[in-house]
Phi, psi and omega in degrees: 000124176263154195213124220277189163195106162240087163303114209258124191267040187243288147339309170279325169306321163289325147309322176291320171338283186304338172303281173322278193303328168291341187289317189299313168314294181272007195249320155091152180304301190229160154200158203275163155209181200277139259258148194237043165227001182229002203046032188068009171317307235040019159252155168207149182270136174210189176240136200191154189218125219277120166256356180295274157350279185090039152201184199269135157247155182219128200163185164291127204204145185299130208284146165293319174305298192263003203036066104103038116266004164086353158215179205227140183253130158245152161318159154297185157269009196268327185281335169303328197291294206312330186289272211320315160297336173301307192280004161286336194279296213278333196288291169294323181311328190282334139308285169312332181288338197257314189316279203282010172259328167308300162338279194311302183323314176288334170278327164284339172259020139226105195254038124327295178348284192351307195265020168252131169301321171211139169224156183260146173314284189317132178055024199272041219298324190278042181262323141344289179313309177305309198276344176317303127356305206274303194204073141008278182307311161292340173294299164322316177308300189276309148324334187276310178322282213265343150320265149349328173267326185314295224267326172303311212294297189326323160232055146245337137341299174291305210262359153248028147252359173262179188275062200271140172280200185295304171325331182279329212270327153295322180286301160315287173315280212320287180314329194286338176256008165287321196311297187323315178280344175299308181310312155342292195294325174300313207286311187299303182279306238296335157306286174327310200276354157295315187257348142332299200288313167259000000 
């Protein structure tokens, strides 16, 4: 007996909800810690130069990180996730959106593809296009797929090049893996949501 598991993007919404509001409940949106550029003093020694006088001072001054109250509020890691995930999302759509407008470009200025029977993958450049034509569904897989690895790699590249704490860096695994099943739930719905969209 076969028995389908079809994600439902009704299914996911209600996970994530839920995912988030308990993550939120114990993790809290923000929370402050103490100013790492003043040591929570609300001073910072600095130097400036008066030009009415027409010299350099040097001394104590109220820190620019924190305005002089001595912490600083940062995200959790749960509103990182919620971010991270957002931009996983807009991120594989946008990606799949340039797969499938290249694909279709490319099978219109070249409609031979149409009449070819079989194409092989390796080294191939028109073999996307071809299977975008022949067989729709595979096309999607494999496109939902190398979207997903892109857009994970791609921005993970961007949050490890920034000086990220902990919160950034937990808030990332966290998005990068709600992406997968939203990419699942895409792969699963794309028809309906094809013939919804057109």
């Amino acid at each position: 007996m076969y028995v389908s598991l079809k994600l439902s993007f009704k299914t996911l919404f209600f996970f994530l909800v839920s995912t988030f509001a308990i993550g939120f409940y114990f993790f809290g949106f923000t929370y402050d810690i103490v100013c790492p550029k003043c040591d929570g003093t609300g001073q910072e020694w600095t130097m400036w130069f008066d030009f009415d006088v027409g010299r350099s001072f040097e001394g104590y001054d109220t820190c620019r990180t924190c305005d002089g109250s001595g912490k600083v509020y940062t995200f959790s890691s749960v509103s990182v996730a919620v971010i991270c995930f957002i931009i996983f999302v807009f991120g594989f759509l946008a990606v799949f959106a340039l797969a499938y407008f290249f694909s279709a470009f490319r099978l219109e200025a070249n409609p031979w593809v149409k009449d070819v029977e079989e194409m092989h993958f390796l080294f191939n450049p028109m073999y996307f296009s071809w299977l975008f034509y022949v067989d729709r569904k595979t096309w999607v897989k494999w496109n939902t797929v190398i979207s997903l690895i892109f857009t994970l790699l791609l921005l993970a590249v961007f949050v490890l090049s920034l000086n990220a704490n902990q919160n950034t860096l937990v808030g990332w695994l966290i998005g990068a893996a709600l992406t997968i099943p939203f990419a699942v739930a895409w792969y699963q719905n794309f028809e309906s949501l094809f013939d919804f969209l057109m």
